[in-house]
PDB file of N, CA, C and O in Angstrom:
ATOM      1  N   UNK A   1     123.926  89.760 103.281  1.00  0.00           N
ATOM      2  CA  UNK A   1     124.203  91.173 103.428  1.00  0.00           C
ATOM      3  C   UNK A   1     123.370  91.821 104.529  1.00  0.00           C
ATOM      4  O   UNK A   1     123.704  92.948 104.894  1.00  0.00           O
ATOM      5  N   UNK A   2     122.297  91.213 105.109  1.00  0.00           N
ATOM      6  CA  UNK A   2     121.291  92.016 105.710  1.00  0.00           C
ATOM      7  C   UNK A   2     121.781  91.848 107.093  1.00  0.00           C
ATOM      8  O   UNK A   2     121.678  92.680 107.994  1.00  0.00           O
ATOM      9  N   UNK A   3     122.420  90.478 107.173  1.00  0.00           N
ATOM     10  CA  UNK A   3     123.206  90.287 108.934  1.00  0.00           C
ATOM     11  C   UNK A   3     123.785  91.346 108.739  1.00  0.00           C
ATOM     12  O   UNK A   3     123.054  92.292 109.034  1.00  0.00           O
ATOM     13  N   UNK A   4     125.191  91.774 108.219  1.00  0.00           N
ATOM     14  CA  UNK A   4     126.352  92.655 107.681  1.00  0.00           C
ATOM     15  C   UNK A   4     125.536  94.241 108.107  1.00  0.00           C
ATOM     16  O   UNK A   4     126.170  95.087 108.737  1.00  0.00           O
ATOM     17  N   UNK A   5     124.370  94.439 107.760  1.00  0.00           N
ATOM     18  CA  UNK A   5     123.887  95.549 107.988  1.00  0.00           C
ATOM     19  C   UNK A   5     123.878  95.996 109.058  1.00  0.00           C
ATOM     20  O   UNK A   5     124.422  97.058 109.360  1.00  0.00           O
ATOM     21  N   UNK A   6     123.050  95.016 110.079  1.00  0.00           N
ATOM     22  CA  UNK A   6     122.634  94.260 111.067  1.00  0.00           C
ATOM     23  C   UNK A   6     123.992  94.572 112.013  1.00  0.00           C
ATOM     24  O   UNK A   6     124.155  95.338 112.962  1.00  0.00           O
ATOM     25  N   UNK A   7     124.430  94.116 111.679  1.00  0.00           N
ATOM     26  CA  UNK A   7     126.424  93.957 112.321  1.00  0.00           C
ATOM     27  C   UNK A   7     126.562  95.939 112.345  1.00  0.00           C
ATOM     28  O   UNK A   7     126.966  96.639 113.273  1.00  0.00           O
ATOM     29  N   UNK A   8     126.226  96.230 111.427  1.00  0.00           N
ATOM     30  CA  UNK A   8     127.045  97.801 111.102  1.00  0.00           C
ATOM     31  C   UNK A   8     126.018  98.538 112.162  1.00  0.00           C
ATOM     32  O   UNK A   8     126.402  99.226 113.108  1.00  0.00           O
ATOM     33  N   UNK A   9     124.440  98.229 111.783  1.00  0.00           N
ATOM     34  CA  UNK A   9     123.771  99.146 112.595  1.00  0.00           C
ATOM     35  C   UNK A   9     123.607  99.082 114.296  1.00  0.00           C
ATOM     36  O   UNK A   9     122.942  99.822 115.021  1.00  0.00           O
ATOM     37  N   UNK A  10     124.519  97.845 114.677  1.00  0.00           N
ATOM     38  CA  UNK A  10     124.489  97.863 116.261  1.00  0.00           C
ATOM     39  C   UNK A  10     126.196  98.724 116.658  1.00  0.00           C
ATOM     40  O   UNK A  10     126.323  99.452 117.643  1.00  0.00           O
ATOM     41  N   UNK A  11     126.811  98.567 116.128  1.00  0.00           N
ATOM     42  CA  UNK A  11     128.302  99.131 116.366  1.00  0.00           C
ATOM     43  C   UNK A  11     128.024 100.915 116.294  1.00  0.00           C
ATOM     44  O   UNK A  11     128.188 101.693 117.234  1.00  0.00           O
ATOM     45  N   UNK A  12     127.597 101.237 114.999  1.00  0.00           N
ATOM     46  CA  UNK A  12     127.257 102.564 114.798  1.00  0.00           C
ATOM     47  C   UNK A  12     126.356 103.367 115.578  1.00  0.00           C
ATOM     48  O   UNK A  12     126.550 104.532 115.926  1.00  0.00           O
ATOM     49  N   UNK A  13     125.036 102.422 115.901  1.00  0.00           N
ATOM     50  CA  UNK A  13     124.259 102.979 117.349  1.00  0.00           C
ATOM     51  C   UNK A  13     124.389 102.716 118.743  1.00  0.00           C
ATOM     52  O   UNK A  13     123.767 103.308 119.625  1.00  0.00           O
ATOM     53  N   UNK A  14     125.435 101.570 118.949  1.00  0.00           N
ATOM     54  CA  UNK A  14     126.035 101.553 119.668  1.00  0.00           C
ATOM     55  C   UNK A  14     124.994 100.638 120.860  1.00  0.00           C
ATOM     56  O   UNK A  14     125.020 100.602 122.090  1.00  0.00           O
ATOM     57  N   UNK A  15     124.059  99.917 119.775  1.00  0.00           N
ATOM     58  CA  UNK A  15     122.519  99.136 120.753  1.00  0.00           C
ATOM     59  C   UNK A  15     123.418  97.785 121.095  1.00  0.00           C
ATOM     60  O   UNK A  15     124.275  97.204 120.430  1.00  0.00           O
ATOM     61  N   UNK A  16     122.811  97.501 122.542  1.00  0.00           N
ATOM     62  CA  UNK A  16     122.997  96.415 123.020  1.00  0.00           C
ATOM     63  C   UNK A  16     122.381  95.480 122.718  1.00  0.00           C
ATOM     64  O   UNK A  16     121.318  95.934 122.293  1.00  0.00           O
ATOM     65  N   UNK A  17     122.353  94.144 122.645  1.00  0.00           N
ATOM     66  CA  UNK A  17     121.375  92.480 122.198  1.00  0.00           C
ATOM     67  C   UNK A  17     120.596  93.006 123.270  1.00  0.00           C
ATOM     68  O   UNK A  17     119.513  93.370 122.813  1.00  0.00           O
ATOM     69  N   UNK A  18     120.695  93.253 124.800  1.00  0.00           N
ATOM     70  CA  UNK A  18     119.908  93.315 125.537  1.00  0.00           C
ATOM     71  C   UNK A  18     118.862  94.603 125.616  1.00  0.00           C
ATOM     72  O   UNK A  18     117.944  94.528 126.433  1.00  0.00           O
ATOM     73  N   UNK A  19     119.004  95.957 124.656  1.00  0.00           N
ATOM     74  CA  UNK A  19     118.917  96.692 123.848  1.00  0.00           C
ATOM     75  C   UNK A  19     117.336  96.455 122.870  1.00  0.00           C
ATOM     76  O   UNK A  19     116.172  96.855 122.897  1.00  0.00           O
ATOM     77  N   UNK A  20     118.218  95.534 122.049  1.00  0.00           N
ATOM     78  CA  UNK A  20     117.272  94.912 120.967  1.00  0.00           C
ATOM     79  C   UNK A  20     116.505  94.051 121.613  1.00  0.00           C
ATOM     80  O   UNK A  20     115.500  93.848 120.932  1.00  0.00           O
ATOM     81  N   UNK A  21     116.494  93.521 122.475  1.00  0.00           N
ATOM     82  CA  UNK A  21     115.650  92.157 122.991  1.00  0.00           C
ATOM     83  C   UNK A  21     114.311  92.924 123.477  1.00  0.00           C
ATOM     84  O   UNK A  21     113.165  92.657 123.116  1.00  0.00           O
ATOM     85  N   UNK A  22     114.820  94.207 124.615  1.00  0.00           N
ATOM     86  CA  UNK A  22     113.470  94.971 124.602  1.00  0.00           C
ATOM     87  C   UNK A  22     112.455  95.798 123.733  1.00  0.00           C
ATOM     88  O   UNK A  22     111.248  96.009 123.856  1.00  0.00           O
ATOM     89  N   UNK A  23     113.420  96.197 122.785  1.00  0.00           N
ATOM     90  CA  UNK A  23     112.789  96.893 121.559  1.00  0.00           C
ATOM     91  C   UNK A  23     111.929  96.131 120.733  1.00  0.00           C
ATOM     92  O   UNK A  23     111.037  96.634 120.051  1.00  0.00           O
ATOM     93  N   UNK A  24     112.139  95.153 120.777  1.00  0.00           N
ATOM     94  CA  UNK A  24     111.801  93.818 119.378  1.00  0.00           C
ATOM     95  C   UNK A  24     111.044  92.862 119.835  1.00  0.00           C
ATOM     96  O   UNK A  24     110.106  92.282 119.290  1.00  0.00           O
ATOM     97  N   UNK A  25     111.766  92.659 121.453  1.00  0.00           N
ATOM     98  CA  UNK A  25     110.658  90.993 121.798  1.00  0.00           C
ATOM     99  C   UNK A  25     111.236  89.647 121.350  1.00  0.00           C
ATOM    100  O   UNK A  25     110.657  88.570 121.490  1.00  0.00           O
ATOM    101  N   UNK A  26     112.908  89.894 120.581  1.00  0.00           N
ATOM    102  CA  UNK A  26     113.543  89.290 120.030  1.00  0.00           C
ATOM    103  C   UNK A  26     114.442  88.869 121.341  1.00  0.00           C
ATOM    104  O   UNK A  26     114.450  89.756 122.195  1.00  0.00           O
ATOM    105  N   UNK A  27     115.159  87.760 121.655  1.00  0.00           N
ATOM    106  CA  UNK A  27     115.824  87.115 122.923  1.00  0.00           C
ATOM    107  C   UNK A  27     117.112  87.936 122.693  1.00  0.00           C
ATOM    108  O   UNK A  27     117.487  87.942 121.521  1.00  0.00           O
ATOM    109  N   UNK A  28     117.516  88.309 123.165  1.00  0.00           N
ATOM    110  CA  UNK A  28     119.137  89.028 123.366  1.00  0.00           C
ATOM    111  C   UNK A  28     120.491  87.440 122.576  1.00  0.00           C
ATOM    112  O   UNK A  28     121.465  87.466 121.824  1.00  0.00           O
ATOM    113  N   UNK A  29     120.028  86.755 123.040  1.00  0.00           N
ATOM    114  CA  UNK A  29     121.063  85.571 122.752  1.00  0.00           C
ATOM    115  C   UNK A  29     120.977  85.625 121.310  1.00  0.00           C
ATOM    116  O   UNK A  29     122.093  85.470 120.813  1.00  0.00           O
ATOM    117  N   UNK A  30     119.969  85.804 120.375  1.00  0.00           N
ATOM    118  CA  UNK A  30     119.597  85.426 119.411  1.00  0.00           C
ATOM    119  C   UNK A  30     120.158  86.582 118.462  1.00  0.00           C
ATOM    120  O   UNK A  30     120.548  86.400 117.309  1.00  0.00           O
ATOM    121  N   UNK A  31     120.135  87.638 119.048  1.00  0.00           N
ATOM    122  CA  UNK A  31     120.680  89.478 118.753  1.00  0.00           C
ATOM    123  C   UNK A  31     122.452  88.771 118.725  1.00  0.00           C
ATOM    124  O   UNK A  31     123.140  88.860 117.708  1.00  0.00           O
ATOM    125  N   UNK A  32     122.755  88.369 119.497  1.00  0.00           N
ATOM    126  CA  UNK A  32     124.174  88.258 119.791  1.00  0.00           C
ATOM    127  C   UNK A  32     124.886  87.364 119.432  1.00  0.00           C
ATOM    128  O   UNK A  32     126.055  87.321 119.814  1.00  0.00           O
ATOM    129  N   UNK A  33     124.181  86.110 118.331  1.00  0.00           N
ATOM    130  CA  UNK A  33     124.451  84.953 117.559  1.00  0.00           C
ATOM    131  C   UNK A  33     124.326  85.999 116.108  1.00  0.00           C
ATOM    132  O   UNK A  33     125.185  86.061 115.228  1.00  0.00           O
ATOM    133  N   UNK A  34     123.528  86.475 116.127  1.00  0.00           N
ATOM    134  CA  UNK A  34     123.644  87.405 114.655  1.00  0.00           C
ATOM    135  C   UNK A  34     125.227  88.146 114.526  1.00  0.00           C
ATOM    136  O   UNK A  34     126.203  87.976 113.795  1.00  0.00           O
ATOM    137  N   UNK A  35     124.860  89.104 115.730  1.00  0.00           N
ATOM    138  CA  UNK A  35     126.113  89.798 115.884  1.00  0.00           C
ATOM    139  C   UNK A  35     127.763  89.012 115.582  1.00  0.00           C
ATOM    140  O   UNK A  35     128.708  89.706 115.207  1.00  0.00           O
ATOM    141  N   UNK A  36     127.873  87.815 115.764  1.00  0.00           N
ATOM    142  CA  UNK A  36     128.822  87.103 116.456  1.00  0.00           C
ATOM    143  C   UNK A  36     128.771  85.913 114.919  1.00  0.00           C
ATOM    144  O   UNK A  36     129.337  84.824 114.822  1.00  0.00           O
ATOM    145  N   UNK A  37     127.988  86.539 114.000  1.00  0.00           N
ATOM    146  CA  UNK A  37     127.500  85.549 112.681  1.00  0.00           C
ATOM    147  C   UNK A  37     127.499  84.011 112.950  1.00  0.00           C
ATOM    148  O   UNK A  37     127.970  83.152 112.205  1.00  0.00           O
ATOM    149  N   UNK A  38     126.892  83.828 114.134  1.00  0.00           N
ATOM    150  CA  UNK A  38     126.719  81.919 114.165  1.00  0.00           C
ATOM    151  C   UNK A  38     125.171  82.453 113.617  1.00  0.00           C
ATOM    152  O   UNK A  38     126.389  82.279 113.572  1.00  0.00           O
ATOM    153  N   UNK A  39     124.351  82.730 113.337  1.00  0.00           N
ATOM    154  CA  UNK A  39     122.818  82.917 113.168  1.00  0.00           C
ATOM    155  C   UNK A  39     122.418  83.924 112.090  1.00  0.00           C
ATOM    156  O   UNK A  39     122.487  85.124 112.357  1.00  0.00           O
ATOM    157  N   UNK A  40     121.976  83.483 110.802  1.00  0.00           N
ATOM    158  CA  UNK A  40     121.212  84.320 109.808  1.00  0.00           C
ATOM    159  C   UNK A  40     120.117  84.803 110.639  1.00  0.00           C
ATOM    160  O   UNK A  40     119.687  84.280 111.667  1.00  0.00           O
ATOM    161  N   UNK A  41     119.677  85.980 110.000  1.00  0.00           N
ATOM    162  CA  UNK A  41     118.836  86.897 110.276  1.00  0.00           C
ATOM    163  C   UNK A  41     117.384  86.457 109.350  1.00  0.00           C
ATOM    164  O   UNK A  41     117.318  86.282 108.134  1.00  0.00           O
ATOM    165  N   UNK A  42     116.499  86.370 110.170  1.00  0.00           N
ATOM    166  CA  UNK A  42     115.303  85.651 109.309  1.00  0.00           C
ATOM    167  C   UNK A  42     113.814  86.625 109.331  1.00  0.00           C
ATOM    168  O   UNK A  42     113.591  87.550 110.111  1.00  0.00           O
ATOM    169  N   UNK A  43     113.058  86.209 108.435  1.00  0.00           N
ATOM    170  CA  UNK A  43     112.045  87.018 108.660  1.00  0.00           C
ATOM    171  C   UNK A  43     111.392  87.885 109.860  1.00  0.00           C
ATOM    172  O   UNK A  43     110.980  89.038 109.738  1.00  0.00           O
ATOM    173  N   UNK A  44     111.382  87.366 110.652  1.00  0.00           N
ATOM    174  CA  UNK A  44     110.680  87.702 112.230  1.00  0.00           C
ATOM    175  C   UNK A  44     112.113  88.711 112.977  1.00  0.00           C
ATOM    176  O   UNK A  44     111.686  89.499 113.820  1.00  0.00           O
ATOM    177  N   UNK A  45     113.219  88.756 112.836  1.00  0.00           N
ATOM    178  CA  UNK A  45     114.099  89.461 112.894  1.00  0.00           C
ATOM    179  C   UNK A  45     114.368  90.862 112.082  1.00  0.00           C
ATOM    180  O   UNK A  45     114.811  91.911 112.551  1.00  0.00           O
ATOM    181  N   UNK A  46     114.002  90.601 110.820  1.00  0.00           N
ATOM    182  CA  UNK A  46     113.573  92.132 110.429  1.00  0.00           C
ATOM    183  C   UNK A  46     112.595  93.004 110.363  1.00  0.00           C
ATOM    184  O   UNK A  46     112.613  94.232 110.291  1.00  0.00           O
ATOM    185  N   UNK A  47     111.431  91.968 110.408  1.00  0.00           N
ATOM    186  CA  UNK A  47     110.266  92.803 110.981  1.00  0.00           C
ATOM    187  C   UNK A  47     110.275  93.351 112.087  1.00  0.00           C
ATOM    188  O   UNK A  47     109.725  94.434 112.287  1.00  0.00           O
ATOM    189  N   UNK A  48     110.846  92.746 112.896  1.00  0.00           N
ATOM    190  CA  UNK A  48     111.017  93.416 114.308  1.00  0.00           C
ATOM    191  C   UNK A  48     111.848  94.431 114.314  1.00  0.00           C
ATOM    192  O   UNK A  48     111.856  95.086 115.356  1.00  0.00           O
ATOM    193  N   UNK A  49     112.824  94.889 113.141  1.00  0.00           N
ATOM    194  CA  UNK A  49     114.004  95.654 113.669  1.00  0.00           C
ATOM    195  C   UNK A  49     113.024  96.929 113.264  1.00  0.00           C
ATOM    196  O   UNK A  49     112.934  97.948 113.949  1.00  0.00           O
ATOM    197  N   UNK A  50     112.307  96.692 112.034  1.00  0.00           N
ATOM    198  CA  UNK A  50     111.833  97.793 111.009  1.00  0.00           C
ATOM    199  C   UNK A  50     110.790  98.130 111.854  1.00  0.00           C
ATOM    200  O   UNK A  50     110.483  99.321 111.821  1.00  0.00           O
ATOM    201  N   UNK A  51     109.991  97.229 112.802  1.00  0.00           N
ATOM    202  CA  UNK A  51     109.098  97.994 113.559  1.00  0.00           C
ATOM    203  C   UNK A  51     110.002  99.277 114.333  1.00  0.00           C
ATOM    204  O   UNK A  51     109.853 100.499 114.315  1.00  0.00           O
ATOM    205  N   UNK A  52     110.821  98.541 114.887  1.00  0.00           N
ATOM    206  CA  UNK A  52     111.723  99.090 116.444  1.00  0.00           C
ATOM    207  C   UNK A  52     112.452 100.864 115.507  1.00  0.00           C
ATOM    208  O   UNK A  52     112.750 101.950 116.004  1.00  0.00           O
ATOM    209  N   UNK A  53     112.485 100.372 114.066  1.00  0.00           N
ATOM    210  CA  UNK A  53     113.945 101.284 113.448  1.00  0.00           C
ATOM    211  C   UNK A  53     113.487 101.657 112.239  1.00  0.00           C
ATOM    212  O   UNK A  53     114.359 101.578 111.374  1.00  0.00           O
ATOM    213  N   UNK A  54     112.305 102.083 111.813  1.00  0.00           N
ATOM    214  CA  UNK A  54     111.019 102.445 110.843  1.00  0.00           C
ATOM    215  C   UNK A  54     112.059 103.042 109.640  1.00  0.00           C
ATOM    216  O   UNK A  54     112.111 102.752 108.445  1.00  0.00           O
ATOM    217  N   UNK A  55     113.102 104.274 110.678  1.00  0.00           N
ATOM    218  CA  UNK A  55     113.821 105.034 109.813  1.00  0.00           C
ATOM    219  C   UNK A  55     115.156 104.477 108.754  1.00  0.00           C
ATOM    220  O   UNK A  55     115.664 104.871 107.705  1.00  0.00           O
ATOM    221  N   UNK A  56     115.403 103.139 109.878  1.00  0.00           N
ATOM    222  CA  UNK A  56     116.378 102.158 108.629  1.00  0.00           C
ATOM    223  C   UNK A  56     115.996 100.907 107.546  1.00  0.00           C
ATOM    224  O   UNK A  56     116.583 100.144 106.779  1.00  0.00           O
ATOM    225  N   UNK A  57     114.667 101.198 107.986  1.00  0.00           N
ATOM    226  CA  UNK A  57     114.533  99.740 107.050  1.00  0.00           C
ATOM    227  C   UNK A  57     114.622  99.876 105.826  1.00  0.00           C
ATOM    228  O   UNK A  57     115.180  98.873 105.382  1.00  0.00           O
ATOM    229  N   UNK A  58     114.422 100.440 105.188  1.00  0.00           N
ATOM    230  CA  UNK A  58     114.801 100.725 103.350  1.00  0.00           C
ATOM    231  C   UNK A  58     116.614 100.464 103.527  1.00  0.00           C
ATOM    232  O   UNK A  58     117.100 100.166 102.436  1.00  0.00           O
ATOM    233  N   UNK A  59     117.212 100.497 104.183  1.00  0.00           N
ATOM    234  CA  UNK A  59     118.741 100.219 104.341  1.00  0.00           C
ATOM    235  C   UNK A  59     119.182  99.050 104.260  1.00  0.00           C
ATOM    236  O   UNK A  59     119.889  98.329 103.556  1.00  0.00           O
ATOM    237  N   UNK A  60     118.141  99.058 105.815  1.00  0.00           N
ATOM    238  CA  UNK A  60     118.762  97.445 106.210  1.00  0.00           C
ATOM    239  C   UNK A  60     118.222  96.107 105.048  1.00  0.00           C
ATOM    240  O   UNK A  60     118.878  95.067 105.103  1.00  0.00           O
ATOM    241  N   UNK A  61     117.236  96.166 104.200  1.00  0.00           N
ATOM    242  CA  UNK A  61     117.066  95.741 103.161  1.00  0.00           C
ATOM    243  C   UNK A  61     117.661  95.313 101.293  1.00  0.00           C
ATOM    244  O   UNK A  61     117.659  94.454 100.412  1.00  0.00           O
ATOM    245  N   UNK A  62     118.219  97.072 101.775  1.00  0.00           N
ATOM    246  CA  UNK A  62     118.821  97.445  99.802  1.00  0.00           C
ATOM    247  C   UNK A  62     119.976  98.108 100.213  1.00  0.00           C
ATOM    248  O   UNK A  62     120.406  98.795  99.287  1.00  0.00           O
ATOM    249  N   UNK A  63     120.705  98.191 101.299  1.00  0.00           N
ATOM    250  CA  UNK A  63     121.793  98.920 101.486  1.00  0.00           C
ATOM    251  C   UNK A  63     122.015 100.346 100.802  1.00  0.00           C
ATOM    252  O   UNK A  63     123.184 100.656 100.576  1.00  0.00           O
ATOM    253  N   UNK A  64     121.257 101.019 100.538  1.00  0.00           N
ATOM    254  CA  UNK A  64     120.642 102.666 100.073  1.00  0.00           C
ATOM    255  C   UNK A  64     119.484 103.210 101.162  1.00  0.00           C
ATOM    256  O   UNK A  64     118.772 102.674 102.011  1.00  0.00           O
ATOM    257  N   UNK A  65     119.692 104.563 100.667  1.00  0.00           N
ATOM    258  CA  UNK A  65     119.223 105.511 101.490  1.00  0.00           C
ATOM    259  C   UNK A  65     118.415 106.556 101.079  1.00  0.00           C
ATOM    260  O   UNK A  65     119.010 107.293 100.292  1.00  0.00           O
ATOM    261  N   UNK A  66     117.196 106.918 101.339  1.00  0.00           N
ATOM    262  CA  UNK A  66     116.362 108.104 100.397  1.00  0.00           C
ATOM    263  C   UNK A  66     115.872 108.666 101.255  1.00  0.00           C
ATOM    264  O   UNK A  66     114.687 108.471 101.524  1.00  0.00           O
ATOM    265  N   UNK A  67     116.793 109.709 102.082  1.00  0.00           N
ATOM    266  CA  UNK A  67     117.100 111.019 102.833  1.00  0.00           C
ATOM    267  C   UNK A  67     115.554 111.428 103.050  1.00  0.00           C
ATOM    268  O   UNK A  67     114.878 111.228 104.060  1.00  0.00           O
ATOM    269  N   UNK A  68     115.069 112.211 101.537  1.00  0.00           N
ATOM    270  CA  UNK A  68     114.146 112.944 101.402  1.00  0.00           C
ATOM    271  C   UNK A  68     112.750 112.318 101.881  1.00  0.00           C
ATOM    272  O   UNK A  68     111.630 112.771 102.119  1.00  0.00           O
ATOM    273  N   UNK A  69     113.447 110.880 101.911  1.00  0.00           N
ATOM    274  CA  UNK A  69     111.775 110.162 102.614  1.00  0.00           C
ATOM    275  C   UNK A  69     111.914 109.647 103.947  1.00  0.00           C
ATOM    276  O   UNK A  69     111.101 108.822 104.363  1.00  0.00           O
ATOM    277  N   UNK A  70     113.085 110.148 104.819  1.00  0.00           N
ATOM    278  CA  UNK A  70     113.124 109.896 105.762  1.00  0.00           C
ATOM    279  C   UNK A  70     113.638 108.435 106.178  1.00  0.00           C
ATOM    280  O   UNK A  70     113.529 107.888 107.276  1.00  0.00           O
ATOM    281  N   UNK A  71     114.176 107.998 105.105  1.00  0.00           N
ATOM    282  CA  UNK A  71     114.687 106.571 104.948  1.00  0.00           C
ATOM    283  C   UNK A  71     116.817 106.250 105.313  1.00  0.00           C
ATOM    284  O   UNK A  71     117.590 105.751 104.495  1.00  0.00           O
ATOM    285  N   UNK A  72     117.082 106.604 106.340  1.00  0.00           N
ATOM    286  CA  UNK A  72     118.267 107.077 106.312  1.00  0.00           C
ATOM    287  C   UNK A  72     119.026 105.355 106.436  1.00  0.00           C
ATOM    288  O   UNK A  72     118.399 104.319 106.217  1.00  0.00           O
ATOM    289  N   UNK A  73     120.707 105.446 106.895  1.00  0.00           N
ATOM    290  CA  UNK A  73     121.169 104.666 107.118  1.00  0.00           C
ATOM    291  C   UNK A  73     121.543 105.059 108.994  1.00  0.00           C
ATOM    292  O   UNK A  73     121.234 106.084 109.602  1.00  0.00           O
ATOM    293  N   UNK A  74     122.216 103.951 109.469  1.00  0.00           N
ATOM    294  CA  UNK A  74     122.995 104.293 111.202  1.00  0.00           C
ATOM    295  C   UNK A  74     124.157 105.002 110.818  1.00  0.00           C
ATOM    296  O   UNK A  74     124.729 105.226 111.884  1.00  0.00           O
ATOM    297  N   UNK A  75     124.795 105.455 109.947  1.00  0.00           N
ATOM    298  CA  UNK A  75     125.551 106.299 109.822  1.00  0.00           C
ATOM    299  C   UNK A  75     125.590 107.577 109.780  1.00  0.00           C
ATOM    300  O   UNK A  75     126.280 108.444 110.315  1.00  0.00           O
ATOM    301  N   UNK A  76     124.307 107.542 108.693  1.00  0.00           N
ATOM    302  CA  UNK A  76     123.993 109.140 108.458  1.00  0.00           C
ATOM    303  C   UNK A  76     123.088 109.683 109.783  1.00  0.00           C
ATOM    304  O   UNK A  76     122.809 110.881 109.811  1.00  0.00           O
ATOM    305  N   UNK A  77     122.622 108.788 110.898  1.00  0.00           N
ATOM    306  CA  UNK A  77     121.981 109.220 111.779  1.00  0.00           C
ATOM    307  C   UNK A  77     122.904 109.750 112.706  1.00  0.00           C
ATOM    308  O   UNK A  77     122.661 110.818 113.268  1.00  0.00           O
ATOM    309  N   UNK A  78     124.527 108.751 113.046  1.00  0.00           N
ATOM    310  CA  UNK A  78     125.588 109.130 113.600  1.00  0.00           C
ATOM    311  C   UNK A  78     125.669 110.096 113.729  1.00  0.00           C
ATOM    312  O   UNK A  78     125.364 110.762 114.719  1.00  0.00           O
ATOM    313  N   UNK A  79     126.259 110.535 112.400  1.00  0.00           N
ATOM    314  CA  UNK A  79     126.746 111.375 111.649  1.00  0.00           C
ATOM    315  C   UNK A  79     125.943 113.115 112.316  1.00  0.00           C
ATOM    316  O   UNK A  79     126.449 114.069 112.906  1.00  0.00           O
ATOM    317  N   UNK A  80     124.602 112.841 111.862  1.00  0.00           N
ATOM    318  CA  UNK A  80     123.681 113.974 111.838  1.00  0.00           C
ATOM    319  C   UNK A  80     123.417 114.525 113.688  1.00  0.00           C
ATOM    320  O   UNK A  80     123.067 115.652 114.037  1.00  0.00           O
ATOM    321  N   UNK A  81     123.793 113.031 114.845  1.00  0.00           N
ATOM    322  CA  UNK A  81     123.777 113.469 116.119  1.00  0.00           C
ATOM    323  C   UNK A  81     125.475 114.181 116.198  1.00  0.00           C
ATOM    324  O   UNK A  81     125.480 115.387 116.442  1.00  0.00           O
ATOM    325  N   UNK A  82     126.210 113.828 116.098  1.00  0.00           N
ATOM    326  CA  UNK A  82     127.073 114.145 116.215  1.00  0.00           C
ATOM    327  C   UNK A  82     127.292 116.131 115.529  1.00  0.00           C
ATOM    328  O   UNK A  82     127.650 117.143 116.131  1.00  0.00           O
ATOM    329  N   UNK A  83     126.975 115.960 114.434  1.00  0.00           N
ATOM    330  CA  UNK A  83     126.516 117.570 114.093  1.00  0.00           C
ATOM    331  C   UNK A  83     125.815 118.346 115.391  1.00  0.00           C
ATOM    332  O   UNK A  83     126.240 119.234 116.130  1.00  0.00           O
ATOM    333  N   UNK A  84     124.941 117.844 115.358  1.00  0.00           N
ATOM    334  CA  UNK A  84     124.023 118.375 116.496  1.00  0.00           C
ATOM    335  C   UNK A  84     124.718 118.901 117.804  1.00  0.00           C
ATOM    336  O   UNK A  84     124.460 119.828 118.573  1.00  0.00           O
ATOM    337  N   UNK A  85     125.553 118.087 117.760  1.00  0.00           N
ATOM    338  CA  UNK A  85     126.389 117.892 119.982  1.00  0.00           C
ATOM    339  C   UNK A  85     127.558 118.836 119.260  1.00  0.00           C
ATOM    340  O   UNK A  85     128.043 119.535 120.149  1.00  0.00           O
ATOM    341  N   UNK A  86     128.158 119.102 118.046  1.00  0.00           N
ATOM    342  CA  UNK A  86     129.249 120.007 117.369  1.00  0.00           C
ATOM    343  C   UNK A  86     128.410 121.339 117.714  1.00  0.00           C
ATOM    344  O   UNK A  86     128.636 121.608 118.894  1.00  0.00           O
ATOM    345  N   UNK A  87     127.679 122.117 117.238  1.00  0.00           N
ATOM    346  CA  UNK A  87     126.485 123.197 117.054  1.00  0.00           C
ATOM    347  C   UNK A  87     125.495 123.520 117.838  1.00  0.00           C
ATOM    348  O   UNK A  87     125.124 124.692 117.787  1.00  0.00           O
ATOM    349  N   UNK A  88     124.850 122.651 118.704  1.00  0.00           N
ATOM    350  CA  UNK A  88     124.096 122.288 119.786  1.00  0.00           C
ATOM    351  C   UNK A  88     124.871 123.481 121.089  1.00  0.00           C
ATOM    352  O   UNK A  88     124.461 123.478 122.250  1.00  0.00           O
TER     353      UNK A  88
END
């Protein structure tokens, strides 16, 4: 489930492997074998995301979200820019 997340939170933010490779320190090829599900997502891959993405990691973990702690999902972040550029 955590690739699957993984999968949702690059489409929804719209991050490139080459993206993630600078954020993380993680190889782009390795971002794009996840993406592309030839490659589970392993320890050193989510530590890196949760460094890079502080605000999804309670997500990308338990697939839930606790708003009030600043723990959101890539949707509700979508979601909340997109408000912004509506009202903005």
């Amino acid at each position: 489930m955590i690739r699957e997340r993984l999968i949702d939170f690059f489409n929804a933010q719209e991050v490139t492997s080459k993206d993630m490779e600078r954020l993380t320190g993680i190889d782009r090829d390795k971002w794009n074998a996840v993406r592309a599900r030839r490659r589970r997502v392993n320890e050193d891959d989510i530590e890196a995301f949760n460094e890079a993405f502080p605000q999804f990691a309670y997500w990308l973990t338990t697939g839930k979200t606790i708003p009030e702690a600043g723990q959101i999902s890539p949707e509700m972040e979508k979601a909340r820019k997109e408000n912004s550029l509506k009202t903005g």
